[in-house]
C-alpha positions in Angstrom: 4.7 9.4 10.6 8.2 8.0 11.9 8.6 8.2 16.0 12.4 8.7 17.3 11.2 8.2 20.7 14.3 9.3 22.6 14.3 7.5 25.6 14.4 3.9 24.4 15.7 4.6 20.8 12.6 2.6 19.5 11.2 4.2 16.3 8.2 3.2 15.4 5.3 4.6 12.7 2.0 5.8 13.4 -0.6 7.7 10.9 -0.9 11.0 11.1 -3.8 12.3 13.5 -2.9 9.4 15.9 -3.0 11.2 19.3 0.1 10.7 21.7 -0.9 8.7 24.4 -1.6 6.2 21.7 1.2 6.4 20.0 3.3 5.9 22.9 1.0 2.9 24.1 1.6 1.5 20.7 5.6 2.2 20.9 5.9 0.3 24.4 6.7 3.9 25.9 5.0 5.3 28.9 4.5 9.1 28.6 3.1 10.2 32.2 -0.4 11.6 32.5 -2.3 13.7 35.4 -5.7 15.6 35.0 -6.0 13.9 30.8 -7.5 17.5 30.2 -4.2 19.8 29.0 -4.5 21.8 32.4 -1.7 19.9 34.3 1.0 19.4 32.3 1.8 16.1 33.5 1.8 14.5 29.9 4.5 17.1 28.3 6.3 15.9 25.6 9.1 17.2 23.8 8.4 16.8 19.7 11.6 18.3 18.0 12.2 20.8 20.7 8.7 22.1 20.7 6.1 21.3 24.1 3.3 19.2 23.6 0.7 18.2 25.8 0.1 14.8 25.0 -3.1 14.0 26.1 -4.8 16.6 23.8 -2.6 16.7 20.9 -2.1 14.4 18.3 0.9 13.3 15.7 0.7 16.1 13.3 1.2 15.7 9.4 5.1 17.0 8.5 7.3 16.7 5.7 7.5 13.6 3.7 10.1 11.3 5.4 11.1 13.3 8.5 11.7 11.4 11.8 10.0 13.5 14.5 12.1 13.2 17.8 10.1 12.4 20.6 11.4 12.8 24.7 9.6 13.5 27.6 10.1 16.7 29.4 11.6 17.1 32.7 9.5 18.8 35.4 10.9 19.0 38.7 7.4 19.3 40.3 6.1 15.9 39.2 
């Protein structure tokens, strides 16, 4: 799958299945993390316009070709 990762620019390709945290590791991109068990909500990601918590989900299988857009969300609380 082909990463627009938002904040740097950098896209990069990872299989499908690869979770996040991974992903972003392998990307250079630091995706903030808290509990690492979905309860927090530290980790939130934005994957074209949907919220994802990163550090339970992985990159999911979508259309041939398609560029998912990946940004971070913005929480005022953390």
């Amino acid at each position: 799958m082909r990463l627009h990762w938002l904040q740097s620019g950098r896209i990069t390709e990872v299989p499908a299945g690869t979770d996040w945290l991974t992903a972003a590791r392998q990307a250079g991109e630091t995706i903030p993390t808290g509990c690492l068990q979905g309860s927090c909500g530290a980790c939130d990601i934005d994957v074209d316009d949907e919220v994802v918590r990163a550090c339970i989900a992985a990159v999911p299988i979508t259309d041939s070709g398609k560029t998912l857009a990946v940004g971070l969300c913005s929480d005022p609380y953390w």
